[in-house]
C-alpha positions as CSV (number, residue, x, y, z in Angstrom):
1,X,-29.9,-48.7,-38.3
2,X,-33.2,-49.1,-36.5
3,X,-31.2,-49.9,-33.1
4,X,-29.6,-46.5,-33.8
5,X,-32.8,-44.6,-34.6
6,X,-34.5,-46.1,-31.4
7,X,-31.7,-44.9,-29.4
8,X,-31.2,-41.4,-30.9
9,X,-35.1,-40.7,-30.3
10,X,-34.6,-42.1,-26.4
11,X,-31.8,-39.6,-26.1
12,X,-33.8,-36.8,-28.0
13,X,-37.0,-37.4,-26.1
14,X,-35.1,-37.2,-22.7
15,X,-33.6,-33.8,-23.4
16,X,-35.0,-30.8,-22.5
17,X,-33.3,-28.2,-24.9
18,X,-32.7,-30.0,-28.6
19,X,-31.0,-28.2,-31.3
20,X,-30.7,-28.7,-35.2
21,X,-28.1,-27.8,-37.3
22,X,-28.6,-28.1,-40.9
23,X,-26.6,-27.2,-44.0
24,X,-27.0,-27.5,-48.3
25,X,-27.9,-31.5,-47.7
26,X,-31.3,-31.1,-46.2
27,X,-32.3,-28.8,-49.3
28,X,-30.5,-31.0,-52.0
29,X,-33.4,-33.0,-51.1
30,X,-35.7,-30.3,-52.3
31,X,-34.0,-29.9,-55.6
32,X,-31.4,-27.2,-54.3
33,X,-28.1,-28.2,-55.5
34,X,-25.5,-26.9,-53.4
35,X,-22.5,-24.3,-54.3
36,X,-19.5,-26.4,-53.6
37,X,-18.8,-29.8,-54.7
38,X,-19.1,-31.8,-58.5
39,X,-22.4,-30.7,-59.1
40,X,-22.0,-27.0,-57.1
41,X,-23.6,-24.1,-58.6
42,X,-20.5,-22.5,-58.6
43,X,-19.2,-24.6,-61.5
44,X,-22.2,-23.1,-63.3
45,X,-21.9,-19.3,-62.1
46,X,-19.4,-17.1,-61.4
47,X,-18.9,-16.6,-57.5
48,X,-17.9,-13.3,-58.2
49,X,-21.8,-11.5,-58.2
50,X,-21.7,-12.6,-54.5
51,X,-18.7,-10.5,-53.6
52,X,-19.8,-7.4,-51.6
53,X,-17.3,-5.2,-53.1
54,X,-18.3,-6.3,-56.6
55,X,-21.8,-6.5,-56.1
56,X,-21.5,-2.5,-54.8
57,X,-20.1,-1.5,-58.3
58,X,-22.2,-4.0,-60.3
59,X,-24.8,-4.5,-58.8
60,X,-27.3,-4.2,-61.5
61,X,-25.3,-7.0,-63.5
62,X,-25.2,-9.1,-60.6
63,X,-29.0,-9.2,-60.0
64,X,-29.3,-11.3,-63.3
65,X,-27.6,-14.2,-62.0
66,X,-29.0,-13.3,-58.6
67,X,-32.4,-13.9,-59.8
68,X,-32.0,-16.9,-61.8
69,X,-30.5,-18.5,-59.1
70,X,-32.1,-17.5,-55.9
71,X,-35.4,-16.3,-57.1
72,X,-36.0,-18.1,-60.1
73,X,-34.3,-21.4,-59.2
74,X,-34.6,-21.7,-55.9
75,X,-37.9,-20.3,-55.2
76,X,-39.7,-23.0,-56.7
77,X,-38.0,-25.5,-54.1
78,X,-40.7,-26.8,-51.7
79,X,-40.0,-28.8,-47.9
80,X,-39.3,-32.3,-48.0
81,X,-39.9,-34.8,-45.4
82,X,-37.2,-34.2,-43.7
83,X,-38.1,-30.3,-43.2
84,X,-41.6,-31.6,-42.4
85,X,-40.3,-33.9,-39.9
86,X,-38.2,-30.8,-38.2
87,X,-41.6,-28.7,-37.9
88,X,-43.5,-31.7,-36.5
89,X,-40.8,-32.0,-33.5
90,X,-41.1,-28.2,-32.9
91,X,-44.6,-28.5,-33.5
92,X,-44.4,-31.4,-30.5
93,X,-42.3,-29.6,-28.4
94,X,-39.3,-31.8,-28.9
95,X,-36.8,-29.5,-30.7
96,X,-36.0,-25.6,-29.1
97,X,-34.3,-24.5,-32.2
98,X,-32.7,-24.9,-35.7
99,X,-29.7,-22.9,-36.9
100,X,-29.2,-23.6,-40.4
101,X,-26.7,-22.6,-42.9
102,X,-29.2,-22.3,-45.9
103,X,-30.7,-18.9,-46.7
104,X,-33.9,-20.9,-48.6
105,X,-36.5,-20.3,-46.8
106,X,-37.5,-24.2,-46.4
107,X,-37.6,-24.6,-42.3
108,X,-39.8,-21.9,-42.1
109,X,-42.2,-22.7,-45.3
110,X,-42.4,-26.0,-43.6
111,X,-43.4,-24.4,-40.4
112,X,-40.4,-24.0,-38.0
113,X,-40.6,-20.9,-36.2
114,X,-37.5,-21.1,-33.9
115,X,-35.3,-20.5,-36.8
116,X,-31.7,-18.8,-37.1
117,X,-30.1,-18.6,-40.0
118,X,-26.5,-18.3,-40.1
119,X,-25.7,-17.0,-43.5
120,X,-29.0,-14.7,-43.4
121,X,-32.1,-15.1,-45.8
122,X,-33.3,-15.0,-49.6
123,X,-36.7,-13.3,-48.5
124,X,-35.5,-10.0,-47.4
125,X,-34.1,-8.1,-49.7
126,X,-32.2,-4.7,-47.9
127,X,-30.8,-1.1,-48.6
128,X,-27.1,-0.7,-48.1
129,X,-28.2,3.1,-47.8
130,X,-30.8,3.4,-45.3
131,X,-31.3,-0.3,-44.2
132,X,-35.1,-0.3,-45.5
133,X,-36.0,-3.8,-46.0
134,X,-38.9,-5.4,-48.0
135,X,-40.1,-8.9,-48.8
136,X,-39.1,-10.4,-52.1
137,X,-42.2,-11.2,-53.0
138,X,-43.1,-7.7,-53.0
139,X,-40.3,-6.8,-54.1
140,X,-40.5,-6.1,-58.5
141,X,-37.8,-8.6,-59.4
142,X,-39.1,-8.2,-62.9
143,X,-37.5,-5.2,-63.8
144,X,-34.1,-5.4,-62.7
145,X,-32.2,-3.9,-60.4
146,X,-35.1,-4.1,-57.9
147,X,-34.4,-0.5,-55.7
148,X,-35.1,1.5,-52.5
149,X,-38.0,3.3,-53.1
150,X,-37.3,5.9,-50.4
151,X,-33.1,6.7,-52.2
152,X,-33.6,4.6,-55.5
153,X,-30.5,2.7,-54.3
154,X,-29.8,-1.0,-55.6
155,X,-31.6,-3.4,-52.7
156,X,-29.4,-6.2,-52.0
157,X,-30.4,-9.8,-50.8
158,X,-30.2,-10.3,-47.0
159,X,-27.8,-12.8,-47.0
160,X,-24.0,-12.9,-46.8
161,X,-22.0,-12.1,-49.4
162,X,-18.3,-12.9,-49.8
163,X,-16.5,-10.2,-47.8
164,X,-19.3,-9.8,-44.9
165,X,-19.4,-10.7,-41.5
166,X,-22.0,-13.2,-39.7
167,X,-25.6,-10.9,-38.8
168,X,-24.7,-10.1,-34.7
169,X,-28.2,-11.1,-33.8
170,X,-27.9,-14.4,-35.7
171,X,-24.4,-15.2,-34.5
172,X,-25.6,-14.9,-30.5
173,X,-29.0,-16.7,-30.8
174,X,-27.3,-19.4,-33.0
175,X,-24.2,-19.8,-30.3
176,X,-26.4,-19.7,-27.3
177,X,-28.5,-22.3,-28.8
178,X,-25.8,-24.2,-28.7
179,X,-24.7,-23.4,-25.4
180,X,-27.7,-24.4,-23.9
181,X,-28.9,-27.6,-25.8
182,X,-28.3,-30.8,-24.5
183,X,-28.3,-32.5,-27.5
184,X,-27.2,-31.3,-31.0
185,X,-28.4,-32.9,-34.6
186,X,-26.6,-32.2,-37.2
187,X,-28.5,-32.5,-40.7
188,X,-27.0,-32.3,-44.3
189,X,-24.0,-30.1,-43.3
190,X,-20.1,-31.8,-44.0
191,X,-18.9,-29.1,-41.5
192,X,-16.0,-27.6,-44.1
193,X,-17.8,-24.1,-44.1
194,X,-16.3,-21.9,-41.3
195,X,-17.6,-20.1,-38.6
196,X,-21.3,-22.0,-39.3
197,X,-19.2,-25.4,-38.4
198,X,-17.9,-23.8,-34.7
199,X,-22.1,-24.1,-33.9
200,X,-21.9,-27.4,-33.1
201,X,-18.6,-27.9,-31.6
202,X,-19.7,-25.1,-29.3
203,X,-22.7,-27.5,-28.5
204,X,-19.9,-30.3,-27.9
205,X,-17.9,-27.7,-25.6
206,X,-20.7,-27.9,-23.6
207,X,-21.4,-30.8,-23.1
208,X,-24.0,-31.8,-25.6
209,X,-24.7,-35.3,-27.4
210,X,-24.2,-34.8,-31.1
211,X,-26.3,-37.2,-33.6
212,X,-25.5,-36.6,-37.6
213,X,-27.4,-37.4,-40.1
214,X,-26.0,-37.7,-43.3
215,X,-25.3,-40.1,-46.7
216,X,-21.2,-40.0,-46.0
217,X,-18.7,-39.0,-43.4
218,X,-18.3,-35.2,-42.5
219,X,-15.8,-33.2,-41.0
220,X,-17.8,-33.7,-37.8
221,X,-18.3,-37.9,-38.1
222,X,-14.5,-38.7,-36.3
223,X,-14.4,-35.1,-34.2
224,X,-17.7,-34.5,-32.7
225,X,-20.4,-37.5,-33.3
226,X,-21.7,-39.6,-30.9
227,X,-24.5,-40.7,-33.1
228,X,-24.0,-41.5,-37.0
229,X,-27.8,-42.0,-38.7
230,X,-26.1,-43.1,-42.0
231,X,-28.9,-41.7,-44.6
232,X,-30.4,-39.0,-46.6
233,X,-32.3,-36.3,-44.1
234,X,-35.7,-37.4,-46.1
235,X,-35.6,-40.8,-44.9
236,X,-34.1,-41.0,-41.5
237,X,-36.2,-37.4,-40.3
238,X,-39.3,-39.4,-40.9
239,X,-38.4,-42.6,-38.9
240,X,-36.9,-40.8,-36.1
241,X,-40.3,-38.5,-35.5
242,X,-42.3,-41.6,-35.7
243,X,-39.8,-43.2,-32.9
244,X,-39.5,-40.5,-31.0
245,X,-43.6,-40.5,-31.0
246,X,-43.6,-44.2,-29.4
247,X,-42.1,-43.4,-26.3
């Protein structure tokens, strides 16, 4: 493992454009369980509340289990070592951009700033009316439904619900990321969500070296990776910074 660490910092440190692509593994970390899988979320809460349609005529109902889960839940999650480690390679100048597939905030409480995220954002909540958009935190999520103070419409969260497309502006920065890095790092995704997982196989297209960090094999391990850093993100992150800062 430390051979492979050495050698994925050599190949990091002698790109010019570096990408990360992260998914629900880097925030399981943080005590963010993710939706799919043994221990999903959605074993505990009906998927339903995220469905745009249903969320239009129920929308007050949904925002119970809205903000228990994304509000109440997952807005005590702090960054880990691994999102600190992400920060500290922006902060270096060794890593252009993330595209993440989590809407939690973490990369940018950490202190990324070249952040695109995929499936959209907790923080913002949004008018379906009249596309007014507010900060959560300023947002009363005590007295439910939170609404648009300008048409006292429901606000919704800023992420994408079941039966949305992909934001435009998130889809082109996050695909020409990954047409212009030269090397792509996969972090805590298993690549089964679709069209997040086309990122880095665009990245491939073109040309990039792909390292993945994760515990166990991903759709991407066989297909795309060059690189396997067999490990959780808060461990291996850590030790590839410190590498990376030896050469």
């Amino acid at each position: 493992m430390e051979n492979n660490i050495g050698l994925a910092a050599r190949v990091l440190r002698q790109s010019s454009f570096n990408m990360a692509f992260t998914g629900a593994g880097i925030s399981v970390e943080s005590g963010i369980p993710p939706f799919r899988g043994e221990n999903g979320l959605w074993n505990r809460y009906d998927p339903e509340v995220l469905d745009i349609n249903y969320f239009m005529e129920h929308g007050a109902e949904c925002w119970k289990t809205i903000r228990e889960i994304f509000y109440d839940y997952f807005g005590k999650a702090q960054p880990n070592s691994g999102h600190l480690a992400l920060a500290e390679m922006e902060r270096k100048g060794w890593l252009q951009a993330i595209v993440t597939q989590n809407i939690d905030g973490l990369h940018q409480k950490a202190g990324n700033h070249k952040v695109f995220e995929f499936h959209g954002g907790s923080g913002i909540l949004v008018c379906p009316k009249c596309a007014s958009t507010w900060t959560a935190d300023e947002s009363d999520l005590e007295n439910l439904p939170p609404r648009c103070k300008y048409d006292g419409q429901i606000l919704k969260p800023n992420f994408v619900f079941f039966g949305e497309g992909i934001p435009t502006d998130a889809w082109n920065l996050s695909f020409d990321s990954a047409a212009q890095c030269e090397v792509c790092l996969i972090v805590g995704s298993t690549g089964e969500v679709v069209p997040a997982s086309f990122v880095p196989r665009k990245a491939r297209d073109r040309g990039a070296y792909i390292i993945e960090i994760n515990p166990e094999r991903s759709q991407f391990t066989d297909q795309l990776t060059d690189l396997w850093l067999r490990g959780n993100a808060g461990d291996i992150l850590p030790q590839l910074l410190l590498e990376m800062g030896k050469i």
